[in-house]
C-alpha positions, 0 to 999 in steps of 0.5 A: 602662184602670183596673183595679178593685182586689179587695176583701180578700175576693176575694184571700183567696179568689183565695189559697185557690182557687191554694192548692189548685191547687198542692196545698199548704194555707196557714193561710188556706185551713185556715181558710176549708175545711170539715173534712173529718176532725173526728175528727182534728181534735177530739183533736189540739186537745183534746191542745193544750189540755192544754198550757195546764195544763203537762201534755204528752201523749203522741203519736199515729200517723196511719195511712191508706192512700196518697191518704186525705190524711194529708199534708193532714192534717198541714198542718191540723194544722201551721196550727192549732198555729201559730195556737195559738201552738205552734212548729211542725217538719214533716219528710217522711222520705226516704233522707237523713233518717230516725229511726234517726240522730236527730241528722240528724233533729233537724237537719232538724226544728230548721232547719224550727221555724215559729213562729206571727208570723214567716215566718223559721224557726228561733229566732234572732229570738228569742234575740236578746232572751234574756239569759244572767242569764234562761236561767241562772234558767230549768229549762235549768240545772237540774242533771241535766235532759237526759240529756247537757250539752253544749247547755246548754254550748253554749247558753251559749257562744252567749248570750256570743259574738258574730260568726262564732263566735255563728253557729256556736254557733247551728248546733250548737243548730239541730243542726249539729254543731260539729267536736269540737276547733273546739268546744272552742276557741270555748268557752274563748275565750268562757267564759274556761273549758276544755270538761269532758271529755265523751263526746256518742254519738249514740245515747244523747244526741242526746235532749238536743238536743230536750229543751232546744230544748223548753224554749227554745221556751217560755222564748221564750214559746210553748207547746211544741214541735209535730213533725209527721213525714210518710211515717214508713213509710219507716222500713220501708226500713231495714235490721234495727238501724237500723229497730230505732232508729227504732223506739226514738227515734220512741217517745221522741218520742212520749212512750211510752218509760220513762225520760226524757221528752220534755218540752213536746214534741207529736208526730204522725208519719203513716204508710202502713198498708202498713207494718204489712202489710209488716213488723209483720204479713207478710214474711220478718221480722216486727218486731213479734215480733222487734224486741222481742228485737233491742232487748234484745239490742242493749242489754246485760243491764243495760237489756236488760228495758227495752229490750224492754219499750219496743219491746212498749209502741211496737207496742201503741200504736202501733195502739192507742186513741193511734192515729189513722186517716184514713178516706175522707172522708163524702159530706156532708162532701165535698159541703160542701168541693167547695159551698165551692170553688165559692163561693170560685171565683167571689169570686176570680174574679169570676163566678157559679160554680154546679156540681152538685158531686153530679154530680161525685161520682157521676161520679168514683166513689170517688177521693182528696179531692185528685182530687176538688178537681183536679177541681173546680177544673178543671170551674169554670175550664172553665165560666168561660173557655169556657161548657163544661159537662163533667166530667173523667176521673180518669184524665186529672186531672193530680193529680201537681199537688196531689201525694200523701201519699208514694212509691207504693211501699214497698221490702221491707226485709231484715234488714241488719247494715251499717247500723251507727251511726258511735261518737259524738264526744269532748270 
């Protein structure tokens, strides 16, 4: 028996349709879904676009309670930079990778550098077609641009090696952190040259990683460097100094702290409002009034002023007008979503798909939007196979499937002086 071929517009139906199934929003299906938070949306692009006139601003929180969509939102906007040819990091935090080792998390952010016509992350590809003369005449090698030398060294040391020693120059550059002596080696076989002595501690110069990758992310002719961090409530697991880190280096990211800047670096991080119930209003431990004066303590007296003043300013914003919040979606605009699926169900299957999406919501009651889809979704195949015409329980739905926007719980944090950072490495 012959087959019909689909036409294109039944497989890119059939590929929105098992997109929302499994849960993970392609560029296709941002495209083809209606927005169900322009709010959102509109001052992400609108921050985008400033991009065009070299002007980078500032960052933003996205708070919401658990199950508004806050990951779903952060994949809308992931697709939406791509398409606007921005390279592109999303990073869920968890145990391993937090913001208060920001090299563990420069590590993680640089291996998942999406860039908008290739399905390899990182940028390999691309500096393949760089020469050392073009990087040299470029703002990388300008005097004193990064707070620390040793990627621009590093950088270097890449364009002019070849074969295993080129690899692991470029896992230094994507944040594997070459053994100090191993470095030093490769370098002078490379650049004829020795190493200048160089002290690289974590804490205060991993900023220069981030920095110079910005640059390079233009250099290979995007528009900048977009990092999206999922589940940043997590930071509320860290002990005491360690959460007064992550503090310190995702208000850097977000282009709040004084001082040196991120350069051509766009930021999101999304986060449960439980962070702020738990640990910046409530609790035994109240950061937003004691980070402060942790910070200034932490620093020395010399940085001390500039060290509080910098955590003040990252609570202000950070639930000030530079913040955004993911509010349960409007009925219109839930009605409008759930119509489309069932257009799109029945493209990709072929079949006269009709349902009383109204039914559905008042059904359901209040609910996540991604219930709201499980169902949907599962009301149609239902229909389609079996001619039944009932509507599922919430408590029945299967919405681990489409997965959530983080751990349902987040773990009390207590203050804790053991989480010291390691003393960085010297060259």
């Amino acid at each position: 028996m012959n087959r019909a071929v689909a036409s294109p517009h039944s497989i890119d139906a059939l590929f929105v349709i098992e997109s929302l199934r499994s849960g993970i929003p392609t560029r296709r299906s941002t495209r083809e879904l209606p927005d169900l938070r322009q709010e959102i949306s509109g001052r992400i692009l609108h921050d985008l676009e400033q991009f065009e006139q070299d002007q980078y601003p500032p960052g933003r929180i996205l708070w919401g309670q658990y199950g508004q969509g806050k990951t779903h939102a952060l994949a809308a906007i992931e697709h939406q930079a791509l398409d606007r040819n921005f390279a592109v990091s999303r990073v869920t935090l968890s145990r391993e990778i937090s913001c208060h080792n920001l090299m563990d998390f420069y590590s993680e952010a640089a291996g998942k550098l999406r860039t908008p016509d290739s399905s390899i992350d990182g940028l390999a590809r691309y500096l393949e077609r760089l020469g050392l003369d073009n990087v040299r005449r470029s703002v990388i090698f300008s005097p004193d641009r990064y707070v620390h030398n040793l990627p621009v060294l590093c950088l270097e040391a890449y364009l002019l090696a070849a074969g295993e020693n080129r690899e692991k120059l470029y896992a230094d550059l994507m944040g594997t952190r070459l053994p100090a002596g191993e470095f030093r080696s490769i370098y002078r076989q490379v650049c004829g040259e020795r190493l200048p002595a160089l002290r690289f501690r974590i804490h205060e110069h991993a900023y220069a990683y981030f920095s110079m990758m910005a640059d390079l992310i233009q250099l290979c002719g995007f528009e900048g460097w977009v990092i999206l961090i999922d589940e940043a409530e997590l930071i509320g697991r860290l002990g005491r100094i360690s959460r007064m880190r992550a503090y310190q280096n995702l208000g850097w990211l977000l282009g709040w702290a004084s001082g040196s800047k991120p350069g051509a670096i766009y930021t999101i991080a999304a986060a449960a409002s439980r962070l702020q119930d738990d640990l910046w209003y409530g609790g035994r431990y109240v950061d937003r009034d004691n980070m402060p004066q942790l910070a200034a303590e932490r620093a020395g007296e010399a940085k001390a002023h500039e060290a509080e003043h910098d955590m003040r300013v990252f609570f202000r914003r950070a639930i000030g007008r530079d913040s955004l919040v993911a509010t349960p979606a409007k009925h219109s605009a839930l009605v409008a979503l759930l119509e489309e699926i069932t257009r799109l169900h029945g493209i990709a299957y072929d079949w006269e798909a009709n349902f009383d999406v109204e039914r559905l919501l008042k059904h359901l009651g209040t609910q996540p939007v991604r219930t709201y889809i499980r169902a949907t979704l599962e009301h149609l195949d239902l229909e389609m196979l079996y001619h039944e015409d009932s509507l599922p329980d919430a408590d029945v739905l299967a919405e681990h499937i489409l997965g959530g926007d983080g751990a349902d719980e987040a773990e009390d944090a207590e203050p804790d002086e053991a989480d010291e950072e390691p003393g960085g490495n010297q060259f």
